[in-house]
C-alpha positions in Angstrom: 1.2 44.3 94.9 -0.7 41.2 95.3 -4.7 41.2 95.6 -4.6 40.5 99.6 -3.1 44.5 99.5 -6.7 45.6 98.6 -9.8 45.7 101.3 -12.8 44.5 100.3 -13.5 48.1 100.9 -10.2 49.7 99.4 -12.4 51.7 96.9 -15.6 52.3 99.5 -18.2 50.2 100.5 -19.6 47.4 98.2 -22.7 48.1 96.9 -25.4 46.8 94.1 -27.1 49.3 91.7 -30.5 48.2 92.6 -30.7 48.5 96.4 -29.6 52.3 95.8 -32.3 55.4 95.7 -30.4 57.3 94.0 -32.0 60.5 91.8 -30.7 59.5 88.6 -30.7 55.7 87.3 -27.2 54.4 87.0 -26.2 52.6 83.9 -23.4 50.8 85.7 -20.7 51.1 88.1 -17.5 53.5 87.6 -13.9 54.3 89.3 -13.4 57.9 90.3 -11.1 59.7 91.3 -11.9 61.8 94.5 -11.8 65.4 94.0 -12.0 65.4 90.3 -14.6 64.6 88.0 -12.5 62.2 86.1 -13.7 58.3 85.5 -11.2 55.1 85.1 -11.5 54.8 81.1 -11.9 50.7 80.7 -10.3 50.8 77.3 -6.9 53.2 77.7 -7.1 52.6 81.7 -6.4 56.7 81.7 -8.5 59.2 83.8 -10.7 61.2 81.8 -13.0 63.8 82.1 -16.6 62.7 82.1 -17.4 65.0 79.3 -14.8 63.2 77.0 -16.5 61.6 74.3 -13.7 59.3 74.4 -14.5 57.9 77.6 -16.1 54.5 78.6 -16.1 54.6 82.0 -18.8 52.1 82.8 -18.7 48.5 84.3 -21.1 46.0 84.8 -20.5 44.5 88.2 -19.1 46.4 91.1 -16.2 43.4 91.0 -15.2 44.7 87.6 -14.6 48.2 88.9 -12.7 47.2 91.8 -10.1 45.1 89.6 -9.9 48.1 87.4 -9.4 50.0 90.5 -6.7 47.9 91.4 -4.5 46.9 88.8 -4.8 50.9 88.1 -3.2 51.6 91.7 -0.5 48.9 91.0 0.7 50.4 87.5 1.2 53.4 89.2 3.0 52.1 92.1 0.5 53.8 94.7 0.5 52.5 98.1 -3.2 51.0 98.8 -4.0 53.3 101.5 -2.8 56.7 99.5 -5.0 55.8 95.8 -7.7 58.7 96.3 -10.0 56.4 93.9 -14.0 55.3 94.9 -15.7 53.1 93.1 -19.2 55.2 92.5 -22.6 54.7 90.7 -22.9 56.6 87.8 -25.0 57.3 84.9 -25.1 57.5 81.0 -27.0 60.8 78.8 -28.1 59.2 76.2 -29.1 63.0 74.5 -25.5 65.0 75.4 -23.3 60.9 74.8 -21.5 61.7 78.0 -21.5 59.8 81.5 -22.9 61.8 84.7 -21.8 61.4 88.2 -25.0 61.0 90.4 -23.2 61.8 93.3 -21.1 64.8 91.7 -17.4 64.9 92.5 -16.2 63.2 95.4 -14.2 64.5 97.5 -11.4 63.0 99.5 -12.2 64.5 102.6 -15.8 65.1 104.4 
């Protein structure tokens, strides 16, 4: 699937870290998928559980996470519209070494 295939909101609306009030300060962007609470891993580009300690779910730039978000779609041969993935703000515990989701799991449906 070429590029064009993907929205500029494909994975939700863009967003920058800063402008957000959010209750927990993010330590970068990541790729979730709705209804779980599983991140995009950067290095296996698997879905795993935010309490893996395998897991390093964070990018710097919200255009980082969204070609992650994409190329992951295209391996798995997932039409644009049917991905179930959002790209989110999350954070890092420094104290526990796993990743938080500030917004909690997502879910694919309000």
């Amino acid at each position: 699937m070429p590029r064009s295939a993907f929205s500029a909101d494909a994975f939700g609306d863009r967003f920058t870290l800063g402008d957000l009030p959010l209750p927990r300060p993010p330590a970068g962007y990541a790729v979730q998928m709705l209804d779980t609470d599983t991140l995009l891993d950067r290095a296996s580009g698997h879905f795993l559980p935010v309490r893996s300690a395998e897991l390093d779910g964070l990018f710097a730039s919200f255009d980082d996470a969204f070609a992650a978000a994409c190329l992951w779609v295209e391996a798995h041969r997932i039409a644009p519209e049917d991905h179930r993935l959002a790209i989110v703000p999350a954070g890092f515990d420094e104290v526990r070494q796993r990743h938080v989701l500030i917004y909690g799991v997502l879910c694919g449906r309000p």
